[in-house]
N, C-alpha and C positions, 0 to 999 in steps of 0.2 A: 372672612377667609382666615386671619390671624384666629379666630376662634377653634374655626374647624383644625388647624394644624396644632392646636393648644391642644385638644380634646383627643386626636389622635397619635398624639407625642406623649400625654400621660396613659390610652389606653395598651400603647406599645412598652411603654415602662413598667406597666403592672401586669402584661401578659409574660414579658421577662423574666419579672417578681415570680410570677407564677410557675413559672417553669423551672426556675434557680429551684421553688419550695420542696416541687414533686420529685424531679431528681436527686435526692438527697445525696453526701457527701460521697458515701460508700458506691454507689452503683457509680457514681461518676469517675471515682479512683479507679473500678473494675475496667470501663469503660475506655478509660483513657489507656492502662496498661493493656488490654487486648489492642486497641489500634496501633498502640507504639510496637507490639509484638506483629503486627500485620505489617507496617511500612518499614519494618527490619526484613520480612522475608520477601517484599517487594523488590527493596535496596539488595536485595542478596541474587534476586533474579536479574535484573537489572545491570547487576555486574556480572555476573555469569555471560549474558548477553553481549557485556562489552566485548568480554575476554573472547567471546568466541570468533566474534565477529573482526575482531585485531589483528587474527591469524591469518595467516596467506593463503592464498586458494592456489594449492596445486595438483595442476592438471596434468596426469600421466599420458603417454604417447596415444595409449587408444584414443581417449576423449577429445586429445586435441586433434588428432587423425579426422576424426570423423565432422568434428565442427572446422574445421579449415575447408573439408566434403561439400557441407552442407550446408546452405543459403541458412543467416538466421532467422529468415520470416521463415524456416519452414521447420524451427527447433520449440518444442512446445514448452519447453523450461524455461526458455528464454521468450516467453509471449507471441512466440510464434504458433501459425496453422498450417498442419503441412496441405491442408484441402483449401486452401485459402489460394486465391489466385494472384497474391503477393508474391506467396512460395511458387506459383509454376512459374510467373515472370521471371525469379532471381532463378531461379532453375533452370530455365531458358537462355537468362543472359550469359549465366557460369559456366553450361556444358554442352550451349545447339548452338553451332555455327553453322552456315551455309560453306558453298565449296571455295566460295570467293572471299571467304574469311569473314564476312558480315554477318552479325546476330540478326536471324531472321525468327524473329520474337512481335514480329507488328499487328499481329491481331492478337496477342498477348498483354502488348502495350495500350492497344484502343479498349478491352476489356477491363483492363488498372484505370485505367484513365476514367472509362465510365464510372466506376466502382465508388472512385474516388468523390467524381460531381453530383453520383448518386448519395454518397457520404455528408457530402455539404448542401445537398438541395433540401436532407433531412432536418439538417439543422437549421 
């Protein structure tokens, strides 16, 4: 065992050797200033990204008009499906009331519900 890790400790060393020989100084100089020239316009996107991302998100009166409207399961920006029957339930709950003031959403709710234990019977 002590043999075998002898024999493949000098053959890693001289495959090393070998690759130090073939790469000679100059390509490795090239080599190394185009990568340092690469992880500069990385670090340049990188902080672009920060900066954008630092800024405030403001929402003008339409946008917020319509998302205070609109259930967000049923906003597809925000990972919602408006054909999704997440979106008819919250759509249901937010603007169908009965005369007696109750959301009457209950075959709505049993169809979520399946949805949901069909979602986990998947898994």
């Amino acid at each position: 065992m002590i043999a075998a890790l002898c024999i493949a400790g000098a053959l890693l060393f001289g495959g090393g050797v070998g690759v130090g020989v073939a790469v000679s100084r100059s390509k490795t100089e090239r080599v190394l200033a185009e990568q340092t020239q690469l992880i500069g316009a990385l670090q340049d996107g990188q902080r672009d990204l920060l900066e954008a991302a630092a800024k405030p998100v403001v929402l003008d009166a339409e946008l917020r008009a319509s998302l205070a409207a609109t259930p967000v399961q049923c906003v597809s920006e925000l990972g919602g499906d408006p054909m999704s029957i997440q979106c008819a339930w919250a759509t249901c709950g937010a603007f169908s009331q009965s005369d007696a003031g109750r959301l009457e959403c209950s075959d709505l709710t049993r169809r979520l519900v399946a949805s949901f234990e069909d979602d986990l019977d998947q898994r």
